[in-house]
C-alpha positions as CSV (number, residue, x, y, z in Angstrom):
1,X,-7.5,9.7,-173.3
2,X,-5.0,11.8,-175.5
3,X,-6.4,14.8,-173.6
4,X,-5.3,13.0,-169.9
5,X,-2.2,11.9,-170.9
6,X,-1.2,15.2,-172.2
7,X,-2.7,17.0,-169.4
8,X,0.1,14.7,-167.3
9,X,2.8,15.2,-169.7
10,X,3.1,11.7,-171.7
11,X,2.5,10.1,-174.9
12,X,1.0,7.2,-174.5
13,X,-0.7,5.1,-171.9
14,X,2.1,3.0,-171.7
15,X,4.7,5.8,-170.8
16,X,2.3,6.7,-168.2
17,X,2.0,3.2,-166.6
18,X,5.5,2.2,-166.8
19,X,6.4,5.5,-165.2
20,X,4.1,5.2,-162.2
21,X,3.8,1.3,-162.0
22,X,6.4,-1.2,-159.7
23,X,7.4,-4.4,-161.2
24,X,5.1,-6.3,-158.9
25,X,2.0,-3.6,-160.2
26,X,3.4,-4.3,-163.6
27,X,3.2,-7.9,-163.1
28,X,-0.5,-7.6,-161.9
29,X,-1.5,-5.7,-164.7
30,X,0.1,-8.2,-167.4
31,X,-1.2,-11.2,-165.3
32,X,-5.1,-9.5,-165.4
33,X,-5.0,-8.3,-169.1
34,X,-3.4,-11.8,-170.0
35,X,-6.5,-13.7,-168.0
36,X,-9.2,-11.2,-169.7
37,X,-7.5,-11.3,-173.7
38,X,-10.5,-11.5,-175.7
39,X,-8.7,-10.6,-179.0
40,X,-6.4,-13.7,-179.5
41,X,-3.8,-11.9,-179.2
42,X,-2.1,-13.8,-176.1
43,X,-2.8,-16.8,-177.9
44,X,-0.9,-15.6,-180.6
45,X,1.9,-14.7,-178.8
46,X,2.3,-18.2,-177.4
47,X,1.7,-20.1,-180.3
48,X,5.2,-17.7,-181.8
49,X,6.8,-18.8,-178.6
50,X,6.0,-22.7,-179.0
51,X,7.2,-22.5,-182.4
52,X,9.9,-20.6,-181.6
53,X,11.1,-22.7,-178.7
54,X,9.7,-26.0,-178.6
55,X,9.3,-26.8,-182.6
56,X,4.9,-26.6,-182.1
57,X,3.1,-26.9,-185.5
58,X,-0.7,-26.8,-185.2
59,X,-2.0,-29.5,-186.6
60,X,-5.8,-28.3,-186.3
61,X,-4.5,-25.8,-188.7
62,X,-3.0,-27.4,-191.0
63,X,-5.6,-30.4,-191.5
64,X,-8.2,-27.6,-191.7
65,X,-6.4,-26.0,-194.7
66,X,-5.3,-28.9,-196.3
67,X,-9.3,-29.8,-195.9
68,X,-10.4,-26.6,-197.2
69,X,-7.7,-26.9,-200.4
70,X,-9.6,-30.4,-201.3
71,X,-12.9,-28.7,-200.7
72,X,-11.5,-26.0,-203.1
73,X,-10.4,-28.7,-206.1
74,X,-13.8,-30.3,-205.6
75,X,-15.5,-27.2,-206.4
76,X,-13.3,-26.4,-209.2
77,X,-13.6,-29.5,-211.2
78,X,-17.3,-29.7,-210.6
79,X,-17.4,-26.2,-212.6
């Protein structure tokens, strides 16, 4: 990939795309890659956005730590 975008005279894939891309490509591109996200990463983007913006805590979370801290004292005074 370094070799192509060379080749073409940019940096980075994103140079490349933003260069050659209309807003209405661009907005296809981030609509498919947002549908496919397999790395959590969209996730995590909106959870910082619903925290951000609309006060979201994630309660899952927390009862699963606060779960996994009792576990932990458990263990410890059974030692």
């Amino acid at each position: 990939m370094d070799e192509l975008l060379a080749h073409c005279g940019f940096d980075s894939a994103f140079e490349m795309i933003k260069f050659y891309l209309d807003e209405l490509e661009l907005d296809d591109l981030l609509s498919e890659l947002i549908a496919d996200d397999q790395s959590g990463l969209v996730k995590d983007i909106c959870e910082e956005i619903a925290k951000e913006h609309f006060d979201w805590i994630d309660r899952d979370k927390i009862q699963a730590e606060r779960d996994d801290a009792q576990l932990q004292a458990w263990k410890d005074r059974g030692l």
